[in-house]
N, C-alpha and C positions, 0 to 999 in steps of 0.2 A: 513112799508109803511106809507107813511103820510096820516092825516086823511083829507079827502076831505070835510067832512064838517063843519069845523071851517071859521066862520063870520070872517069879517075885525075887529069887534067889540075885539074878542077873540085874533087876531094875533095882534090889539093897545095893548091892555094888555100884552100881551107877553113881544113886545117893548119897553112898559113905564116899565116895572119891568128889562128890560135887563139894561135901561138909568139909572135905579136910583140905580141901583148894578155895574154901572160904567165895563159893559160890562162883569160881572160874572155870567156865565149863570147860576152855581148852586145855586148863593146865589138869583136870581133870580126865580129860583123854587121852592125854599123849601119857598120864601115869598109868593109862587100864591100856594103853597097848592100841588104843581103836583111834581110827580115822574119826578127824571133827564131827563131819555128817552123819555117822552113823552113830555116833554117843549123842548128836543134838537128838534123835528119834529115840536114844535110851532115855534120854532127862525127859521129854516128853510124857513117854510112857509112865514114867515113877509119878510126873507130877499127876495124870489123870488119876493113878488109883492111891495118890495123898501118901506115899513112899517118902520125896524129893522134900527135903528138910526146911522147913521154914528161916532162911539165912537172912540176917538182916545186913542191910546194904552198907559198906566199908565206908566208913568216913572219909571223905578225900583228903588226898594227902597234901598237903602243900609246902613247897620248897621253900622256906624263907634263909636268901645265902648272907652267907654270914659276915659281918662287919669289918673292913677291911680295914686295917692295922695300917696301911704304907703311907706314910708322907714326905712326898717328895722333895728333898734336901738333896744342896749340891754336894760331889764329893769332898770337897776343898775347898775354902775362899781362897784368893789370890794375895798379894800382898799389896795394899792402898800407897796409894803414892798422892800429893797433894800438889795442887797448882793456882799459883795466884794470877789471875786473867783481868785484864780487863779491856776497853776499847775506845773506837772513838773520842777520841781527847779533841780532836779539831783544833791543833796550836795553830795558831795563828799572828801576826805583828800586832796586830787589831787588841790581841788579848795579853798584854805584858808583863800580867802579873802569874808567873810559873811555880806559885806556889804547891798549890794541886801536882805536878811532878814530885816536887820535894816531897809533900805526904805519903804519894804513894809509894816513893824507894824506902821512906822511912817504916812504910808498912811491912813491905817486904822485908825489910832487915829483923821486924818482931817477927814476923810469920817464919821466917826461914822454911820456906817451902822447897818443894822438890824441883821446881821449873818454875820461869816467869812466863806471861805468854800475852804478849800486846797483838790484840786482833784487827787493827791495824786502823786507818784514818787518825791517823795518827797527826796529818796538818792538812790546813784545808789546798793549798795548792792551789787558789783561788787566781793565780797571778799563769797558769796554764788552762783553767777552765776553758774551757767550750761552749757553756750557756751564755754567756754575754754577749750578745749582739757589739759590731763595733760601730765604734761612733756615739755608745749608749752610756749614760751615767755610769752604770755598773761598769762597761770598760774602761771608762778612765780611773775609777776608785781603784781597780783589784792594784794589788802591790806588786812590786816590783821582786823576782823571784831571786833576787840576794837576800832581801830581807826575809823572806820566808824562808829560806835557808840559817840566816842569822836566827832566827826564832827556835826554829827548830834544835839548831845548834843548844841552845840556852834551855829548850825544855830538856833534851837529853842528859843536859850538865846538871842540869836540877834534880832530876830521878837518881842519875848514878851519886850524889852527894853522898846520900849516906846505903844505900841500897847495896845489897851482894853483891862482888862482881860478876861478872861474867863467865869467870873461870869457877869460883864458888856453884853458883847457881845458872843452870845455862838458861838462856834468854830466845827466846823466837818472835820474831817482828814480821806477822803475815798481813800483806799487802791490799789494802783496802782498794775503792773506789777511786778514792782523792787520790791517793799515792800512783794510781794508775794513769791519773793525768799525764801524767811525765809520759809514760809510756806511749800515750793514743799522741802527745804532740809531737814526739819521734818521727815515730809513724805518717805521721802527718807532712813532717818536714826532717826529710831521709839526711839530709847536712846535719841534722842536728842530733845525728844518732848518739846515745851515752850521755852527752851534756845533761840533762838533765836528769834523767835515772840514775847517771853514775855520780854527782852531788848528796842525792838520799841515801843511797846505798851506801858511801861513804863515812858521813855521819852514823848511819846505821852502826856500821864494823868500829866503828871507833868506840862507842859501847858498849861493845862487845854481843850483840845482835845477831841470830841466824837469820834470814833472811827465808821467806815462802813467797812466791809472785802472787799475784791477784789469781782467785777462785784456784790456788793450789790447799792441799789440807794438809794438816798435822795432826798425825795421830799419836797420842799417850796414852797405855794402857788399854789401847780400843777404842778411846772415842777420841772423835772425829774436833777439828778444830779449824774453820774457815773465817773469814771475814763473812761471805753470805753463801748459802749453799745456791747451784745454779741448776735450776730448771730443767726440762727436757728441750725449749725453745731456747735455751743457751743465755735468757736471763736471770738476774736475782730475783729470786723469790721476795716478793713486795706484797702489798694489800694490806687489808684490815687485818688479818690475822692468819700472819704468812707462818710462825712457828706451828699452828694447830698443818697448816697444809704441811712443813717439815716433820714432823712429827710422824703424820700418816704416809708417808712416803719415804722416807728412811727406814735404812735398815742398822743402822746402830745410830748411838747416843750422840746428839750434836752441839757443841758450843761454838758461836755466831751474837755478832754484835750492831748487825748494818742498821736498825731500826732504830736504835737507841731505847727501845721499848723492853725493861729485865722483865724474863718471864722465867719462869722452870714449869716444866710441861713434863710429867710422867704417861707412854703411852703403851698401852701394854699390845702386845704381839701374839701370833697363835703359837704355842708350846708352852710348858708347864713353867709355870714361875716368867717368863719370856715379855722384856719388854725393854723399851728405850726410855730415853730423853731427851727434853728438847733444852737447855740453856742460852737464853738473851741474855750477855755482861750489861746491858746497859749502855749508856756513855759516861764517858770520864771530863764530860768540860765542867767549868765551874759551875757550883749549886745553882739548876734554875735558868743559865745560859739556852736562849733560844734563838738558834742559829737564824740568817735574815730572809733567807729562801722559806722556811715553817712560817713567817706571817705571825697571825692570830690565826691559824688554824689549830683544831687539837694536836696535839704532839703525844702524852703519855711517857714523856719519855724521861728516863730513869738516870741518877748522876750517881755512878758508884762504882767502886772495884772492888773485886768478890777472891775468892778464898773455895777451889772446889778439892772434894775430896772424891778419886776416883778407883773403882775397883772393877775388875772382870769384865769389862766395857761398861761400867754405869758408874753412873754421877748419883756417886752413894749419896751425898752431903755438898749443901752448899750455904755457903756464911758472907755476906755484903755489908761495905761499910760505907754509906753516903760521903760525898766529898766533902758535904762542909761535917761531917762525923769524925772527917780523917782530919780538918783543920785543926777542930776542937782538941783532936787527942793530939797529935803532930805538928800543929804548926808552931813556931818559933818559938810566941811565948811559953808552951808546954814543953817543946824540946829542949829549953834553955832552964 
């Protein structure tokens, strides 16, 4: 109940502390000294006998916060280093003309790049497959594996012709599918341990080749470098569009050649600026060569050796040069 005996004197007071608290009535009580409750019966009072100041209501305030200046930059870039890649060559006896080697050592010798790096299927090793049924046309055809050795021999002699050496530029030959033939027929036939991986391997060292096994990786600069990357079921990643599935499932930047299919795939990841890559080299067989297993089925698949340039684990940059590009500029008549 309101107090009946407060003077005009006491409800002015009220009113001049309501005006100068700009119509708040607690901040206007806790200045007169009085408890909330009993100054809401003071304001009361003033307003019935027209005391209580006509305050017009505060415009509301609105925070608008203020535009943030930061953009986020790494502290440092790294320093770029460059590597000429490329893959699936598929030498073979079947295919005699090893010119496509000689362009591309001769490329390397322009490029002088920081590392070479053959991602391996490098000969088809058709003469240890395991798809041929025996007794079947295909088994009698596939070649005899000295000559696939002799082949091999002659592609490796045709790259190192004019190409950096070894000791110049260091060299890495990881281990495809085909190359792992040798391996599964070891395996297969325990007397025959070494003879034939130790053959490849051989030729490898002679020039001047490090060697990676099949689905082992190489990494330069942070990214990653296989023949194919391998699944959680312990297969190559295969399908229609098995880099988009690498891509989402790695966690750095990958270069891989098993498809034959060149792709470069940017995919970004959660954190700021934060993202990979995917790189397919392509294959390296002759312009347009379509191996006898593809058919007339789609292929898509890409004849070239590439040029990447990489930093802080990304594949800043990348440059391809088709094989019959590399003839045009490299082969004989041009070299001569």
């Amino acid at each position: 109940m309101a107090n009946p005996g407060l003077t005009n004197e006491q409800l002015q007071l009220a009113a001049d502390a309501i005006a100068r608290n700009h119509g708040n009535k607690a901040a206007a009580a806790r200045e007169l000294g009085i408890h909330p409750n009993t100054f809401r019966n003071h304001a009361e009072q003033a307003d019935r006998k027209g005391i209580l100041p006509d305050i017009p209501k505060a415009k509301p305030r609105i925070r608008v916060p203020a535009r943030s200046s930061y953009t986020p930059e790494p502290e440092f870039h790294g320093e770029a280093i460059r590597v000429m890649v490329y893959g699936c060559s598929h030498d073979s006896p079947s295919i005699p003309d090893k010119s496509r080697f000689t362009n591309m050592g001769r490329l390397a010798a322009h490029l002088e790049p920081d590392y070479i790096v053959n991602l391996g299927d490098a000969l088809d090793l058709d003469s240890l497959s395991g798809h041929a049924m025996p007794g079947s046309v295909d088994d009698f055809e596939r070649p005899m594996f000295k000559r696939e050795m002799d082949s091999f021999e002659l592609a490796n002699s045709a790259f190192n012709q004019d190409a950096p050496s070894g000791d110049e530029i260091p060299r890495y030959h990881l281990m495809g599918n085909h190359e792992y033939r040798a391996d599964r027929f070891e395996n297969m036939n325990p007397t025959a341990q070494g003879v034939f991986t130790g053959e490849i391997t051989q030729i490898l060292a002679r020039y001047g080749w490090t060697i990676r096994k099949y689905k082992e990786w190489l990494y330069l600069n942070g990214v990653g470098f296989t023949h194919v990357p391998i699944n959680m079921a312990g297969k190559e990643y295969t399908g229609q569009n098995p880099s988009n599935m690498i891509a989402n499932h790695s966690t750095h930047s990958v270069v891989w050649s098993h498809t034959h299919k060149g792709e470069f795939l940017n995919r970004p990841k959660i954190g700021i600026g934060n993202s990979i890559q995917v790189f397919n080299s392509g294959c390296s067989m002759p312009q347009g060569y379509i191996k006898k297993y593809a058919g007339v089925s789609q292929t898509g698949w890409t004849y070239r050796c590439n040029e990447l340039t990489l930093r802080d684990g990304q594949i800043e940059s990348a440059r391809s040069w088709s094989i019959l590009e590399l003839q045009e500029k490299f082969g004989d008549s041009k070299a001569a």
